[in-house]
N, C-alpha and C positions, 0 to 999 in steps of 0.2 A: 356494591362497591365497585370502583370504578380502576382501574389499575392506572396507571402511570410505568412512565419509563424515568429512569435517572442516570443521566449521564457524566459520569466524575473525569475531572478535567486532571489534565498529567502536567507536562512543562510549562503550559499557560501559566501557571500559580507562581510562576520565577520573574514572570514578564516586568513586575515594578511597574511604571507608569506607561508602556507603550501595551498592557495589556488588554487592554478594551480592543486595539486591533484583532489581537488574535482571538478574543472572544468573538468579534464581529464576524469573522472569517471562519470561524466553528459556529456559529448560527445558520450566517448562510449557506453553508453546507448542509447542515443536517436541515432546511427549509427545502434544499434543491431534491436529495434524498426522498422526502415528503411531498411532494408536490405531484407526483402521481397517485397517492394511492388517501387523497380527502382531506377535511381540514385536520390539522394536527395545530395544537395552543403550544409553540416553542420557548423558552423564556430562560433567562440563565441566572443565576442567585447563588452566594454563595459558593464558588468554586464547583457547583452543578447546573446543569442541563437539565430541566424539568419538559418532560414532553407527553401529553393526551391526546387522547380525544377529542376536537371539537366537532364531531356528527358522528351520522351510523357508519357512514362510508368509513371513515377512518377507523372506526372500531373496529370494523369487519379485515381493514389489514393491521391490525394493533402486530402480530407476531412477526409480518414481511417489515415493518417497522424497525421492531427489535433486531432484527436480524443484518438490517442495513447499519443500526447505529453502531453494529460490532466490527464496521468494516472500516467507519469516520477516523483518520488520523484527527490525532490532541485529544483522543480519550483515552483513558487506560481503564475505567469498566463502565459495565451496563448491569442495568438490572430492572424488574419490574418490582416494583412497589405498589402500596396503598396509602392513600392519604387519611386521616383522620384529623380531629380536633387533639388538642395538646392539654386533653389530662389525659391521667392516668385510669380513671374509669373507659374514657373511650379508646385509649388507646390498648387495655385488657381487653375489649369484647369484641373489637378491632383484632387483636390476633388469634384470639379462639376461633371468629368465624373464618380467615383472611389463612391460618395458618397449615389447619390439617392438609387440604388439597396438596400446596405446598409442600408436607413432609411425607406423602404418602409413597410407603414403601421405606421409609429410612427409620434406621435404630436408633441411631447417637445424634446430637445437635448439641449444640449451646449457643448462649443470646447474647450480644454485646450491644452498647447502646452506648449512643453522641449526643451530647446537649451542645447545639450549638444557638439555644436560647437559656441561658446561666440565668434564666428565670423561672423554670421549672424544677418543682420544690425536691423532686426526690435527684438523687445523684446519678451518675450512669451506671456503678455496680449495682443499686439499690433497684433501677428501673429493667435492668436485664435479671435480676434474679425477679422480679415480680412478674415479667413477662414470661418466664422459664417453667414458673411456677402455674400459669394462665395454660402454658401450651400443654402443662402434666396434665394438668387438670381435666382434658377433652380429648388428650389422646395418652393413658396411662402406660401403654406397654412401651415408651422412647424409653432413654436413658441418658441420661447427660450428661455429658464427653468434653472436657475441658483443654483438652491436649489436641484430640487429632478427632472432631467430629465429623461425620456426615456431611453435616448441613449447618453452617451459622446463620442464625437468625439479627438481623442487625434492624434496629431503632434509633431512627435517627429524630432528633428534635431540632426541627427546624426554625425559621423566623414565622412562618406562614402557617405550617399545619407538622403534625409528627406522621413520621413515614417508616413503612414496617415490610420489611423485604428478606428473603430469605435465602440470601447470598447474593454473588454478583459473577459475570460473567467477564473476563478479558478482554478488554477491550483493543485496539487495532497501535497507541501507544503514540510518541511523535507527536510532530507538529500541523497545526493545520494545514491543510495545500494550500497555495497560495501564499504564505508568508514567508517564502524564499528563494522570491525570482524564478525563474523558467529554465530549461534544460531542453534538450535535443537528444533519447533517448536511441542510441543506435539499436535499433531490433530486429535482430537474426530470428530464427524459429527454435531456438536453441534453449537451453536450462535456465543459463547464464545473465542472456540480457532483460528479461523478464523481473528477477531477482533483481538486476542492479535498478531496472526503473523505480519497484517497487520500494526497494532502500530510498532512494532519493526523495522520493513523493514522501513518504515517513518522515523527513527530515521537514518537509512545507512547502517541495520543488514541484511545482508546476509541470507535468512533460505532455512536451511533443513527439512522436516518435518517427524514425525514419528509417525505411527497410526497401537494401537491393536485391533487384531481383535481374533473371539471364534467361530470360524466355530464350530460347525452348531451351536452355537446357536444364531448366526448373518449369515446375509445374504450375498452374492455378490452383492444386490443392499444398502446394508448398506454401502459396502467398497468402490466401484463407486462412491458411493455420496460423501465422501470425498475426491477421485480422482478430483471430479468436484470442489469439495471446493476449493483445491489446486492450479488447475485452474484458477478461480477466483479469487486468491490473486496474483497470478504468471504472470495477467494482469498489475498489480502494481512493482513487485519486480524482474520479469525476471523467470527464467528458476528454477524450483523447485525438488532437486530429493523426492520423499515419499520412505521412509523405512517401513515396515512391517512386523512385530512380533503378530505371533499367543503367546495368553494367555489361551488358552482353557484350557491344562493340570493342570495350574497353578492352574486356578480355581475351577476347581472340585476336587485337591487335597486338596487346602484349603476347600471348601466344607464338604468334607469328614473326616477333621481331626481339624479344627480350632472349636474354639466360633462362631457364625454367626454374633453376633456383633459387631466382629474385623475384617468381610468378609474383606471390603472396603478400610478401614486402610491396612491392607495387600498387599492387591493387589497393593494398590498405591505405594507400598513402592519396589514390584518389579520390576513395572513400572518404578522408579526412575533409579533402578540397571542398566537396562535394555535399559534405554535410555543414561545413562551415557556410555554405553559399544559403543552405534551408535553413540553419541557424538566426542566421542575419536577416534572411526574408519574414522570419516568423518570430525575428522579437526573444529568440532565445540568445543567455547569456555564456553556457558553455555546452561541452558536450557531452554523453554519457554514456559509458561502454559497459560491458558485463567480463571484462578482461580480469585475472587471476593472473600473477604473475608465475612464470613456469609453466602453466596447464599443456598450454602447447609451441609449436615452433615460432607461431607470430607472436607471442606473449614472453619471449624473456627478456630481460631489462634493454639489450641493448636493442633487438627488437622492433621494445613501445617507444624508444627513443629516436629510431628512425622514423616510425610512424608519425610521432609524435612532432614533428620536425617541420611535416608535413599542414599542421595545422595551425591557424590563427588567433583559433580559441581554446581556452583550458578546456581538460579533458576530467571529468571525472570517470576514476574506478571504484567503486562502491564494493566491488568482490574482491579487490586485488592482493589483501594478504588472507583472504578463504581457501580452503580446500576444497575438492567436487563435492564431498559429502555432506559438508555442510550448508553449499551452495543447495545441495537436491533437497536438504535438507528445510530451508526455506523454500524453494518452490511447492514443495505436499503442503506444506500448511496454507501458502497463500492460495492452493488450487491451478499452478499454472505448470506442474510437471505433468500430469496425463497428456497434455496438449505438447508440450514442448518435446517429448517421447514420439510425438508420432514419427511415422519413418517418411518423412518430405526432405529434399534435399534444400539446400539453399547455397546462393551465389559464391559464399566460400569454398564448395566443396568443388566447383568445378574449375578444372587440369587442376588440379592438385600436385606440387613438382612432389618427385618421388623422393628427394634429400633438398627439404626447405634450407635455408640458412637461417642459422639458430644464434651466430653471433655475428650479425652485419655489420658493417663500416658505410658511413654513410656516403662519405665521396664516392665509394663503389654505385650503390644504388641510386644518386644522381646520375653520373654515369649512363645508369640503364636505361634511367627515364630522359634521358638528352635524346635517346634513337628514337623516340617519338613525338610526337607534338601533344603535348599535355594540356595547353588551353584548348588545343580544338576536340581533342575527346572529351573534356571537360564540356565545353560549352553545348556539345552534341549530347551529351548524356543528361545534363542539366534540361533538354528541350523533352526528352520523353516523363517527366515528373508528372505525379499526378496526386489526388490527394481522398483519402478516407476516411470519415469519423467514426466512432464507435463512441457507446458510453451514452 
């Protein structure tokens, strides 16, 4: 028996007549996904994703397979199956053999079953208690649990062959990447921005990501770390370029000539300039922060509003009515809090004013930024960019 993977599609199934796009766009992802580790037979039907084996090579990464399809935005599950012919004789000796491995180690199970070919004689209660009865049969000490089992065993009857699996796995949920334009993901080394790209890519957003850095007074193991962040969301969303723009000058100009406690305000504001300029260069439509309203002094309403002031393109916040907890909360499951914990500094942190302003006026912080020349630091910061892919 040969196992297969089944990949069950989420919001696709709402799409009406524009859906073959975002089927095409969950193909070619889970092809790209595929494409290092042998042939794999991809194919969709049905509101699933049928995907095998086609050689040894790819047999041999059948499980790094699995494990990538749980990562594909526009699935909500995964599972491995077996295919069989659609009766009911082969689909009984099909789970005797197909099944023990499967529940070994478990007490309770019960069997549900789909006819989605209204051509196969027995019904779906009729076909899960016969299956139920197939699985007692070869392994007597279960017990079947109708309520809250173990393990469901699910029979599905299809157009092609009947498929017999023994639950399924959560799949990653959203929309395909790619079905909804481009973003410019600001990425700090922090909790936060990682979180917000990874929302965004879930919704079908494409990211680019763009991260300052203040040589010397951040590290190369500062900037790494975010190289790694990026990584680990790029598990999720495919192939990520990171742009990078040193702020160092900008800083100690301001430094040197601003109030201290417009540091922060400032800088974000040419931060804004600054990303709208990588924005445009790279085809992206808006921008995207990991901002929480309140979290901290640059984040309260009036704030994002001066920041905000500052920029040309919309800004999404994807965290902005979260709390930290639930923010940390998503980064453990997507795997990018151990990283985002490490102790590296980054461009925000340095001169830090001791009493930020927490409720700005923005005529004030025009003001600030008239003492200095904001296109030539702009234009000077804009020449140290450079660019890194991952993924």
């Amino acid at each position: 028996m040969k196992e297969v993977i089944l990949c069950k599609y989420g919001e696709i199934v709402l799409k009406g007549n524009n859906r073959n796009q975002f089927e095409s766009l969950l193909l070619k992802e889970l092809k790209r996904r595929a494409s290092d580790l042998g042939r794999f037979d991809i194919r969709y039907m049905q509101s699933t994703v049928y995907i095998e084996p086609a050689d040894d090579e790819a047999e041999m990464n059948f499980d790094e397979m699995y494990a990538r399809c749980g990562k594909v935005f526009g699935l909500v599950g995964v599972c491995r199956a077996v295919a069989c012919e659609k009766t009911l004789d082969a689909i009984l000796e099909t789970a005797k053999a197909y099944l023990p491995e499967k529940l070994d180690g478990v007490k309770t199970f019960r069997c549900e079953a789909k006819r989605s070919d209204k051509r196969f004689p027995l019904g779906s209660p009729e076909l899960a208690a016969e299956v139920g009865g197939a699985v007692l049969s070869v392994m007597p000490h279960l017990k079947v649990d109708l309520k809250n089992p173990e393990v469901t065993v699910r029979i599905e009857v299809r157009d092609q062959a009947a498929y017999i699996h023994a639950g399924q796995d959560a799949g990653a949920g959203g929309m395909p990447v790619g079905s909804a334009g481009r973003g410019l993901l600001l990425l700090s080394g922090g909790i936060d921005s990682p979180v917000a790209g990874w929302m965004m890519m879930k919704r079908g957003m494409t990211i680019d990501a763009l991260h300052f850095e203040s040589f010397p007074y951040t590290s190369e193991a500062a900037r790494d770390k975010v190289f790694q962040l990026a990584e680990e969301i790029a598990e999720y969303g495919g192939r990520i370029r990171v742009h990078v723009i040193s702020l160092t000058h900008i800083q100690e100009v301001l430094r040197d000539t601003c109030e201290e406690d417009y540091f922060t305000l400032l800088l974000r504001r040419f931060m804004m300039r600054l990303a709208g300029m990588c924005a445009k260069e790279n085809h992206c439509e808006v921008l995207v922060t990991g901002e929480s309203l309140g979290q901290v002094a640059s984040q309260t309403l009036k704030a994002m509003c001066v920041t905000e002031a500052a920029s040309e393109l919309p800004i999404f916040r994807p965290c902005i009515g979260m709390d930290k907890d639930e923010i940390i909360r998503i980064s453990r499951r997507i795997g990018t809090f151990e990283t985002s914990i490490l102790p590296y500094e980054d461009c925000c942190t340095v001169f830090t004013p001791r009493h930020p302003r927490t409720q700005p006026e923005l005529d004030k912080v025009e003001a600030q930024e008239a003492l200095v020349d904001v296109d030539a630091l702009v234009a000077e910061a804009w020449e140290t960019r450079y660019r890194h892919n991952v993924g």
